[in-house]
N, C-alpha and C positions, 0 to 999 in steps of 0.2 A: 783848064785841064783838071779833071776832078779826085785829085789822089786824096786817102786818108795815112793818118799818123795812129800808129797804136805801140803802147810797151811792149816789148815782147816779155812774154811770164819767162822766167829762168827754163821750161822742159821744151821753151819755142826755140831756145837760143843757137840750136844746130841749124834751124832754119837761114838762119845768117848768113853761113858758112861760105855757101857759094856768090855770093858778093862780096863776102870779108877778103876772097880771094879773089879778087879784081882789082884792089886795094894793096895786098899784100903777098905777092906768089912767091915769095920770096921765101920766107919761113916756113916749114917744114908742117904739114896739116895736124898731126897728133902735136906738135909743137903750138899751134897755132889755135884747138881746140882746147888744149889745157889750161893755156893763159886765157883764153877769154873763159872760159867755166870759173875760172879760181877768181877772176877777176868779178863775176857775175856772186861766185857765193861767198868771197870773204872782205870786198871791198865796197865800198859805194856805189856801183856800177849798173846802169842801165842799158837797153837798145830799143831804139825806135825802129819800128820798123814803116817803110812806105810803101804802100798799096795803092793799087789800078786795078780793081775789078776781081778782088781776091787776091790776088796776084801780086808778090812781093819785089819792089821794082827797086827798093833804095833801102840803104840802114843808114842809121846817126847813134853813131856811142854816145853816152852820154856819162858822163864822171859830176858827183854834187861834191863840192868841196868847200872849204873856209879857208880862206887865205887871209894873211898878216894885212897885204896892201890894199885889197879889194873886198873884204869881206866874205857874207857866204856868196859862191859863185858857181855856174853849171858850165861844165865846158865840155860842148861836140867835141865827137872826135870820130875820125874813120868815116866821113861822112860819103857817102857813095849812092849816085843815081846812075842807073843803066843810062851807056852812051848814048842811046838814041831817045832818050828823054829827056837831055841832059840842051839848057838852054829852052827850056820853056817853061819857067817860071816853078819849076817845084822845089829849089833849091829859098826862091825866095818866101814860099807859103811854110814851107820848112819852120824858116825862123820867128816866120810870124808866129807859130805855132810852138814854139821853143820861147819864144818873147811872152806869151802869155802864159804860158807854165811856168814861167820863173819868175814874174811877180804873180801870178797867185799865189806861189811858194813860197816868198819872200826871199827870191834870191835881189842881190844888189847890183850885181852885173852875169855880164855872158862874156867867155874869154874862150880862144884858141889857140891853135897851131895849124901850119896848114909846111906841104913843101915849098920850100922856096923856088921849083921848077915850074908848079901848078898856078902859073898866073892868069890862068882862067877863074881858080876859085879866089885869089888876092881881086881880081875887080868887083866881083860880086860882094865880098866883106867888105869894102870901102866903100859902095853902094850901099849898104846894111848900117852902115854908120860906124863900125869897126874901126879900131885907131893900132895900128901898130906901139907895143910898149916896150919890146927888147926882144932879143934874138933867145930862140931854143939853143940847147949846146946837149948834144949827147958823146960822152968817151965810150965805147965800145970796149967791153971788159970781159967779153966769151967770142972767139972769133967767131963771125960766121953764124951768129943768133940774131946779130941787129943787120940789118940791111943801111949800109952810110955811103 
């Protein structure tokens, strides 16, 4: 299947939108556009987008970070292919292609997070060579902004 991987520039980032919310319908859309805009111009923050024929079919956030234990590291996030693509191998060209931008970049590893429901995407990351290191923990401290 022949998809491409491209950044999206910061004025692409509304393009997203309608897959971030296949991911997340939960939060409120001007809620949901703000933090990714703030997130896009005051933080580290990228989005890949995935293309079939012009056609934008999947996004992967993407966060550059340094950490204490792992060094510098890139971590997916929000990763999303449309369902009826989903299972044929784009998930794993993905990372190949996430695997080779981070050591061109010098990153030292790849880490995420994933739901603990979606164990469709837990097989494929242990496919991937992914090791589980410790459990996510979020406290919800505005009711009704995080989805738990």
């Amino acid at each position: 299947m022949q998809v491409q991987f491209r950044f999206l520039d910061k004025e692409e980032m509304p393009n997203m939108f309608p897959l971030l919310r296949k991911v997340n319908d939960y939060t409120e859309t001007e809620i949901l556009k703000d933090r990714i805009l703030s997130m896009a111009n005051h933080q580290d923050y990228r989005c890949i987008g995935i293309f079939m024929e012009d056609k934008m079919v999947g996004i992967c956030g993407l966060w550059h970070l340094t950490r204490h234990y792992s060094g510098k590291s890139l971590e997916p996030d929000h990763i999303y292919v449309e369902t009826e693509l989903q299972g044929k191998g784009i998930g794993k060209q993905l990372f190949q292609f996430l695997d080779n931008y981070a050591v061109e970049n010098g990153y030292e590893c790849l880490e995420l997070n994933t739901y603990t429901g979606n164990t469709k995407s837990h097989k494929l990351y242990y496919n991937l060579g992914f090791k589980i290191l410790g459990f996510h923990f979020v406290k919800n401290l505005n009711s009704g902004r995080i989805h738990l």
